[in-house]
C-alpha positions as CSV (number, residue, x, y, z in Angstrom):
1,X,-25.9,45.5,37.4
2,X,-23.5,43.1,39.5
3,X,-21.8,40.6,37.5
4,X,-19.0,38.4,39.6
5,X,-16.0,37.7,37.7
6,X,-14.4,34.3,37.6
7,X,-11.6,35.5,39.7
8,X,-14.1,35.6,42.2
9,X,-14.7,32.0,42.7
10,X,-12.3,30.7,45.8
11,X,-11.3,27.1,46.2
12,X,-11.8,26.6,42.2
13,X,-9.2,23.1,42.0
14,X,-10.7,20.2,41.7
15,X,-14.3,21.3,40.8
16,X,-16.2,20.9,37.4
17,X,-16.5,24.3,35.7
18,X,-19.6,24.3,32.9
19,X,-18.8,26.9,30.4
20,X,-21.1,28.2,28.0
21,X,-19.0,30.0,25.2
22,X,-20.1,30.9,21.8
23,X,-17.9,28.8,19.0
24,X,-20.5,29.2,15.9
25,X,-18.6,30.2,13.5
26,X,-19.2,30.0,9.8
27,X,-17.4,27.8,7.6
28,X,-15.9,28.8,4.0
29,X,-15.0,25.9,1.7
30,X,-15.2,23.7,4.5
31,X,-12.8,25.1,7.1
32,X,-13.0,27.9,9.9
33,X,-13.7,31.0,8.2
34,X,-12.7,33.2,11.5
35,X,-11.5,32.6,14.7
36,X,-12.1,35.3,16.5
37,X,-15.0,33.7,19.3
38,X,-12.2,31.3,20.4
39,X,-9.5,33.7,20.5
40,X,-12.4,35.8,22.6
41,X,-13.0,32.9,25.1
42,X,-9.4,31.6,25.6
43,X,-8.4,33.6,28.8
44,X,-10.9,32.7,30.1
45,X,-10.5,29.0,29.8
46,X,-7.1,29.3,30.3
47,X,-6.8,31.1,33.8
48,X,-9.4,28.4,34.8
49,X,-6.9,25.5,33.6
50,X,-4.1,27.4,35.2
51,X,-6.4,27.6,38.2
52,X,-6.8,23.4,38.2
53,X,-10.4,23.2,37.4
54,X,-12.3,20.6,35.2
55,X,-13.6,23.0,32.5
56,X,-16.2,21.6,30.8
57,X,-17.2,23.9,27.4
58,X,-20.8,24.4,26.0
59,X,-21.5,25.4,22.7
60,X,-24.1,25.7,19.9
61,X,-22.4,25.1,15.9
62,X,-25.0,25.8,13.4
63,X,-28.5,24.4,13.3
64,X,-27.9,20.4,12.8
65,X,-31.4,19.5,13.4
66,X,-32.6,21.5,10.7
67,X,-30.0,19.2,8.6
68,X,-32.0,15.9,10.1
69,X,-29.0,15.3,12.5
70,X,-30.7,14.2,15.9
71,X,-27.9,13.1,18.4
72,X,-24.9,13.1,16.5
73,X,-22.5,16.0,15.0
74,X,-18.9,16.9,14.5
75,X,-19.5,20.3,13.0
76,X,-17.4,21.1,16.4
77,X,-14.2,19.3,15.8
78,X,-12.6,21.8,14.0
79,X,-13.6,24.1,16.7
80,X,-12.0,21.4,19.5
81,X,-8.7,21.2,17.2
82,X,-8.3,25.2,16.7
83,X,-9.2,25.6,20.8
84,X,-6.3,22.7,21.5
85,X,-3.7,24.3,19.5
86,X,-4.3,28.3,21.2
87,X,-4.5,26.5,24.9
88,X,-1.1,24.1,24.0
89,X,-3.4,21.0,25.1
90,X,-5.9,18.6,24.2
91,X,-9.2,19.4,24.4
92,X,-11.6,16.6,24.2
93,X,-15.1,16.1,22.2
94,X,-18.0,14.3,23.7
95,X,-19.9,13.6,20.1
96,X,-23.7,12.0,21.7
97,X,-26.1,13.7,23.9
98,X,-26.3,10.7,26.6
99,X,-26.4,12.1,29.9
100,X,-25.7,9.0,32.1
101,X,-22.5,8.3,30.1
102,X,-21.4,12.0,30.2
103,X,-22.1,11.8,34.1
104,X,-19.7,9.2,34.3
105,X,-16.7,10.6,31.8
106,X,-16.8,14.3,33.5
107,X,-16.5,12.5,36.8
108,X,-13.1,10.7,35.8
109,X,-11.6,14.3,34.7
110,X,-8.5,15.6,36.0
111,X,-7.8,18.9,37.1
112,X,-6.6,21.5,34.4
113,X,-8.7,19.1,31.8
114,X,-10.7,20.1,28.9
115,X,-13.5,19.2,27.4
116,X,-16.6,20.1,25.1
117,X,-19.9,19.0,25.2
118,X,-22.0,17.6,22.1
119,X,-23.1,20.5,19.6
120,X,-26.3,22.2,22.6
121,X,-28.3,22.7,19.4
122,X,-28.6,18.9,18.9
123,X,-30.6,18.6,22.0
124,X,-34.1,19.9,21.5
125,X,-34.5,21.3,25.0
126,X,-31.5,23.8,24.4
127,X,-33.6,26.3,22.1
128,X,-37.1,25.4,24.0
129,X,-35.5,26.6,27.3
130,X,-36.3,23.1,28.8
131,X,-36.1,22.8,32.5
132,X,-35.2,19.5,32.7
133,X,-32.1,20.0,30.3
134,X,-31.0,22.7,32.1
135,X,-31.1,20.5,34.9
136,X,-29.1,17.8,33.4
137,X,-26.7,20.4,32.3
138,X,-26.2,21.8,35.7
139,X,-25.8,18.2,36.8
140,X,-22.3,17.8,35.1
141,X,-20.7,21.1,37.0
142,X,-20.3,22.2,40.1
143,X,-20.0,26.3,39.1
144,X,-21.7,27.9,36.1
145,X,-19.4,30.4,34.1
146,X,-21.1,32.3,31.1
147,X,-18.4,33.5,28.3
148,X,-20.9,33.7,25.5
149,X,-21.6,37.4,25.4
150,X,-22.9,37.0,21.5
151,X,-26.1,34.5,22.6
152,X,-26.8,36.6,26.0
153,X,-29.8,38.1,23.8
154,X,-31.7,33.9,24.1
155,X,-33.7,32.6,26.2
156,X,-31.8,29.1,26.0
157,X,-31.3,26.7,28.4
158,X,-27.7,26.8,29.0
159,X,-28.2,31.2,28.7
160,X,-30.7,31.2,31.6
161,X,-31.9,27.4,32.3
162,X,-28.3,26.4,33.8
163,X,-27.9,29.5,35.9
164,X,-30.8,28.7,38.0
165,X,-29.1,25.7,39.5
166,X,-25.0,26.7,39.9
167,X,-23.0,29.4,41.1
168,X,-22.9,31.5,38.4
169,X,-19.9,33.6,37.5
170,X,-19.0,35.7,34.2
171,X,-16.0,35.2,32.1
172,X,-13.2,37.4,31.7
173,X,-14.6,38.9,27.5
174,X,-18.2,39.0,29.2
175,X,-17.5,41.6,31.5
176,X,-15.4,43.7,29.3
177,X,-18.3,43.6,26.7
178,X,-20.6,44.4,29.2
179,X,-18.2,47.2,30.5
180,X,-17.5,48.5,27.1
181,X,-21.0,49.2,25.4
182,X,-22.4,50.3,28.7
183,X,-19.4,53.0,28.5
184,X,-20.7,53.9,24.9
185,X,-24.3,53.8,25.8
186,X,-23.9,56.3,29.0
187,X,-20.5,57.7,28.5
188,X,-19.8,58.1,25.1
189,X,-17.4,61.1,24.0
190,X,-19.3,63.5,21.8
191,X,-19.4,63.3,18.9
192,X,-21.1,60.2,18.7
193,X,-21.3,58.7,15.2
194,X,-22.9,55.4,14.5
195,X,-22.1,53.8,11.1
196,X,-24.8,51.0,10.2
197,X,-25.3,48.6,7.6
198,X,-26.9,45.2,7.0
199,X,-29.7,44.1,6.4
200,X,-32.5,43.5,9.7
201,X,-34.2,46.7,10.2
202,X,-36.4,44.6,12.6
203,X,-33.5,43.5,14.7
204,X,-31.9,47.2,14.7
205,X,-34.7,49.4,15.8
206,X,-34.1,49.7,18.9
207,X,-30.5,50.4,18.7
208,X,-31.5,53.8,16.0
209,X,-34.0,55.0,18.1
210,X,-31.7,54.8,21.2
211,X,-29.3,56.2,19.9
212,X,-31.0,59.1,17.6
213,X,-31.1,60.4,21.7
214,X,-27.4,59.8,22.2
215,X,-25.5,60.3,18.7
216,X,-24.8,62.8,16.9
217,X,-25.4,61.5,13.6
218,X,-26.1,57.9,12.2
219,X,-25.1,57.1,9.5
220,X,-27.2,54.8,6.7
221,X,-26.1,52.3,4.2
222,X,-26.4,48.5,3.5
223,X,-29.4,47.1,2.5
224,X,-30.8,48.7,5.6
225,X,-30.8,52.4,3.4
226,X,-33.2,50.4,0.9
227,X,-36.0,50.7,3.5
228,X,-35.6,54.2,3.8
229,X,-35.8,54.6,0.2
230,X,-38.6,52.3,0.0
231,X,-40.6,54.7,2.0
232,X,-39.9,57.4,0.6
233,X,-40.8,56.0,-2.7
234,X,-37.9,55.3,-4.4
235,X,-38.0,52.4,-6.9
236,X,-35.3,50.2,-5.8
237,X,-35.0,47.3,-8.4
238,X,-34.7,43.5,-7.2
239,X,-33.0,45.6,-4.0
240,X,-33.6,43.3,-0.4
241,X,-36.3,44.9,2.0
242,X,-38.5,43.7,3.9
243,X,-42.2,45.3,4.2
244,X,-41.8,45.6,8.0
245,X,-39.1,47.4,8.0
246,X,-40.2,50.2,5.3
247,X,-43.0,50.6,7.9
248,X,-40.4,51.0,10.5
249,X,-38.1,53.4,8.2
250,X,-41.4,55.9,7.5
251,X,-41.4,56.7,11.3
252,X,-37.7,57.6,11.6
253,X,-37.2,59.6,8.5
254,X,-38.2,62.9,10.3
255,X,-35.2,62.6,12.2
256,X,-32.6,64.6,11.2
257,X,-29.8,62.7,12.7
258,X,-30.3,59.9,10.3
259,X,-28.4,60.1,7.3
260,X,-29.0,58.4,4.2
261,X,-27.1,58.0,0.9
262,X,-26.8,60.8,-1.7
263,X,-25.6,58.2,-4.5
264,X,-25.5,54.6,-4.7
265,X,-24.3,51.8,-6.8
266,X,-26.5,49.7,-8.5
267,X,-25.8,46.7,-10.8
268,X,-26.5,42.4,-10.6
269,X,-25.2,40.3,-7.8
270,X,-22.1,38.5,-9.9
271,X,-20.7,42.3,-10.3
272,X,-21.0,42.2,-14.2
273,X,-22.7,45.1,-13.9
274,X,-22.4,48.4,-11.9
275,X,-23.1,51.8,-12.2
276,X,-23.9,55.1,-10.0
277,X,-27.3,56.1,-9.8
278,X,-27.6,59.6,-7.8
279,X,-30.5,60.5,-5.4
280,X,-32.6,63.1,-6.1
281,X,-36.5,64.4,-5.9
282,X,-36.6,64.9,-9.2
283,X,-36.3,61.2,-10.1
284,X,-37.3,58.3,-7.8
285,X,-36.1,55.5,-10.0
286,X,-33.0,54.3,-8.4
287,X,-32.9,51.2,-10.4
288,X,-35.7,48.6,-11.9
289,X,-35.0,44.6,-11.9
290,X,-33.0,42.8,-12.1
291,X,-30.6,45.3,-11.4
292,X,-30.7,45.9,-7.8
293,X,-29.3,48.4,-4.9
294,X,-25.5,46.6,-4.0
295,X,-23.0,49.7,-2.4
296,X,-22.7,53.4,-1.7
297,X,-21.5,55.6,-4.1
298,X,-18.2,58.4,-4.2
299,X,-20.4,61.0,-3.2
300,X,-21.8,58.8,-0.4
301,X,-18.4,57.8,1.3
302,X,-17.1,61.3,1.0
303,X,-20.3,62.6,3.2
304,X,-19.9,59.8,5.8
305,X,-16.4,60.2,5.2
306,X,-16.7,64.0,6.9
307,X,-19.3,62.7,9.9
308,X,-16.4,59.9,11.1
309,X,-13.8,62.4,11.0
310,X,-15.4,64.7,14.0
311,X,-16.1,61.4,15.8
312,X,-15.0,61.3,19.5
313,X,-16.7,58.0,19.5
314,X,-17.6,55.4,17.0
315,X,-20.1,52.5,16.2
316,X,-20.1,50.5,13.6
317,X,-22.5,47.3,12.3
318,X,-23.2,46.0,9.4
319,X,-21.6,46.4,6.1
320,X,-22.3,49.1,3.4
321,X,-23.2,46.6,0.7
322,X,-22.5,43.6,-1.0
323,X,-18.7,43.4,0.0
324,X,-18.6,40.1,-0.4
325,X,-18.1,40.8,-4.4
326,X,-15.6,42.8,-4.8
327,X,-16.9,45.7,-7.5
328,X,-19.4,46.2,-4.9
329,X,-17.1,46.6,-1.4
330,X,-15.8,50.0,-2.0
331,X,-17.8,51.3,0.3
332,X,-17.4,49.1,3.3
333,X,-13.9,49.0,2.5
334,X,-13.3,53.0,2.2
335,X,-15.8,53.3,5.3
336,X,-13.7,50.4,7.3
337,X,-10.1,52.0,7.2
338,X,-11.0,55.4,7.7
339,X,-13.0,54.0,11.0
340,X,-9.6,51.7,12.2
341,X,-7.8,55.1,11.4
342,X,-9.9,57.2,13.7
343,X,-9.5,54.6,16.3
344,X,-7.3,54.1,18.9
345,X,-6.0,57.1,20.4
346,X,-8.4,59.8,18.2
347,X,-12.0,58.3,18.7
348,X,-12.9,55.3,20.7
349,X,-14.4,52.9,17.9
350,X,-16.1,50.1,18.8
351,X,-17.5,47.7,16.2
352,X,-19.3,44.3,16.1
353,X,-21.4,41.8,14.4
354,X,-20.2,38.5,12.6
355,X,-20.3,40.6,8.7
356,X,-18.8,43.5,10.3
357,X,-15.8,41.7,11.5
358,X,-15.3,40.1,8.6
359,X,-15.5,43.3,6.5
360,X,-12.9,44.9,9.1
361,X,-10.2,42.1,8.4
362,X,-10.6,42.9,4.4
363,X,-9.0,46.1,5.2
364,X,-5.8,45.0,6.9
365,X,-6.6,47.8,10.0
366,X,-9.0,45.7,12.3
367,X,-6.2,45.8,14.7
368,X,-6.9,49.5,15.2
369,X,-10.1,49.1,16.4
370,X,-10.2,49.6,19.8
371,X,-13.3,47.2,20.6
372,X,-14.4,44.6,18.2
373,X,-17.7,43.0,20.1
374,X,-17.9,39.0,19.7
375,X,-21.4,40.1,19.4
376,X,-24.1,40.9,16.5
377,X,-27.8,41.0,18.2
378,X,-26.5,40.9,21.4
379,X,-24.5,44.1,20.9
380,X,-27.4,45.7,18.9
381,X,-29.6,45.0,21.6
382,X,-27.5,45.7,24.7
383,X,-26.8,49.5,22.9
384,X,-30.7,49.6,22.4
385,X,-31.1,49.9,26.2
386,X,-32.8,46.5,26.3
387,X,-31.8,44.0,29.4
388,X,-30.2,40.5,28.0
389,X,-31.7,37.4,29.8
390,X,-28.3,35.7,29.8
391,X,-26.6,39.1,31.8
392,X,-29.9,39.2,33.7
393,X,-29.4,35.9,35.1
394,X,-25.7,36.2,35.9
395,X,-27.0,39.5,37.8
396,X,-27.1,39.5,41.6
């Protein structure tokens, strides 16, 4: 794979950089709930300001059509505000999708100016792959730069469409992602461990059953253990699972590098209720509804707890449970530090995935970490041995 950096790009003043980025960040009580994407693109952006190009940002916030908004959203002036205050400049919003009065504004910039595009998720031809938005896209810029590592997994217009049309470049994060996973993926340090949680079976699959080849262990928990049990025939309460994925489970449970909780904690979602139910064969009830499956237990953590501490290399996605409440985040928690501790210097931990992230900054050690991926699908799909469209395209 051949990916040109940005610092590549020769006589860059003057000339109207497109950027696609990824700033779709969740909100909590109405306000930025991480900030991590923009912190993620801002060398980037920067060395092209310093550089004197027009830099002109491209980013999805959300999914404002669903809401009934058609041409019109601010969901990314928070986003612009944050972005102005890291780069010590204004950066300026363009609110409507009207191509002929964009044309005009981007031609009046100035070099070392910023500014954003609409919300690309207004425009129906952004998700549909539409050629002729991609065209109108490519239209504004003179170079294509993609620093949106996270979406490189769609087949959207500015992800592949744009590229077709533009020099195409890859931003500063991009190719240390890229760099990064393929060095876990084909030259880990052994022992491998892989920590996952979450929920999507479906969208992890591939990542397992690459990695039941290259780990040494993988470690189970999450909603994502409730599959397993599932198919074993566990009774599992109100626990999430998804039918698909206890097919899915029923082929990998042969494998003896997957390893799955000895005790869990089961109780109701408000956390007024919790107690530790142990897994045996000679009972398969786990729990009955409306109690439901929301954490590892002690005996749990203290196994994984042994796995990560032979690690030479680490993975982790997906929380342990429900850590959002907290009676039901010990696990994540406990898991988290002792992953930041084995970090940095001991094991080379990388970790990734919007939930995981968040989980990581709940136990005051994220900075330990020595990777922490900007993306969740793209990572899990990337370490799956699957090719991305959007790194495909930037490919020469």
């Amino acid at each position: 794979m051949n990916l040109r950096s940005i610092k590549e790009i020769k006589n860059i003043r003057g000339k109207r950089v497109l950027v696609r980025v990824d700033f779709n960040i969740p909100l909590e009580h109405g306000k930025l709930a991480d900030d991590t994407r923009i912190k993620a693109a801002a060398p980037t952006i920067k060395w092209l300001v310093e550089k004197g190009a027009k830099v002109i940002l491209m980013s999805h916030f959300g999914q404002p059509r669903k809401k009934g908004l058609r041409n019109k959203d601010k969901g990314l002036s928070m986003i612009v505000e944050r972005l102005g205050k890291l780069l010590k400049r204004d950066v300026k919003l363009i609110e409507e999708w009207d191509f002929a009065t964009i044309g005009k504004t981007v031609k009046k910039m100035k070099a070392g100016q910023v500014f954003m595009l609409p919300n690309l998720r207004l425009h129906p031809g952004e998700e549909k792959n539409n050629e002729a938005f991609a065209k109108e896209l490519a239209n504004l810029g003179q170079i294509y730069v993609n620093e949106a590592f996270s979406v490189c997994h769609r087949e959207h217009a500015s992800i592949v469409g744009v590229p077709k049309f533009l020099p195409r470049y890859a931003g500063v994060r991009l190719i240390e992602e890229v760099e990064t996973l393929g060095r876990v993926l084909h030259e880990a340090r052994l022992p491998l461990i892989v920590l996952i949680g979450g929920a999507k079976i479906t969208d992890k699959i591939a990542m397992i059953k690459t990695m039941t080849d290259k780990a040494s262990a993988i470690l189970v928990g999450g909603a994502l253990a409730n599959h397993f049990f599932k198919a074993q025939g566990y009774q599992i309460g109100a626990s999430v699972v998804d039918p698909k994925g206890v097919k899915i489970a029923k082929t990998l449970l042969k494998n003896k590098k997957i390893i799955l909780p000895r005790d869990v904690v089961v109780g109701t979602k408000d956390g007024k209720v919790a107690k530790v139910a142990e897994v045996t064969n000679e009972s398969k009830a786990l729990c009955f509804k409306p109690y439901a499956i929301l954490d590892i237990g002690p005996k749990t953590i203290l196994r994984f707890s042994h796995f990560i501490k032979t690690a030479q290399t680490l993975v982790w996605n997906g929380p342990m449970g429900l850590y959002e409440v907290k009676r039901f985040s010990h696990g994540t928690v406990a898991l988290g530090r002792l992953f930041a501790a084995r970090s940095k210097g001991i094991a080379f931990g990388v970790a990734g995935g919007g939930e995981t992230i968040d989980a990581l900054k709940k136990t005051g050690m994220a900075q330990y970490v020595d990777f922490i991926s900007t993306g969740g699908g793209a990572m899990l799909e990337y370490l799956g041995g699957e090719e991305l469209p959007g790194i495909k395209e930037l490919s020469y």
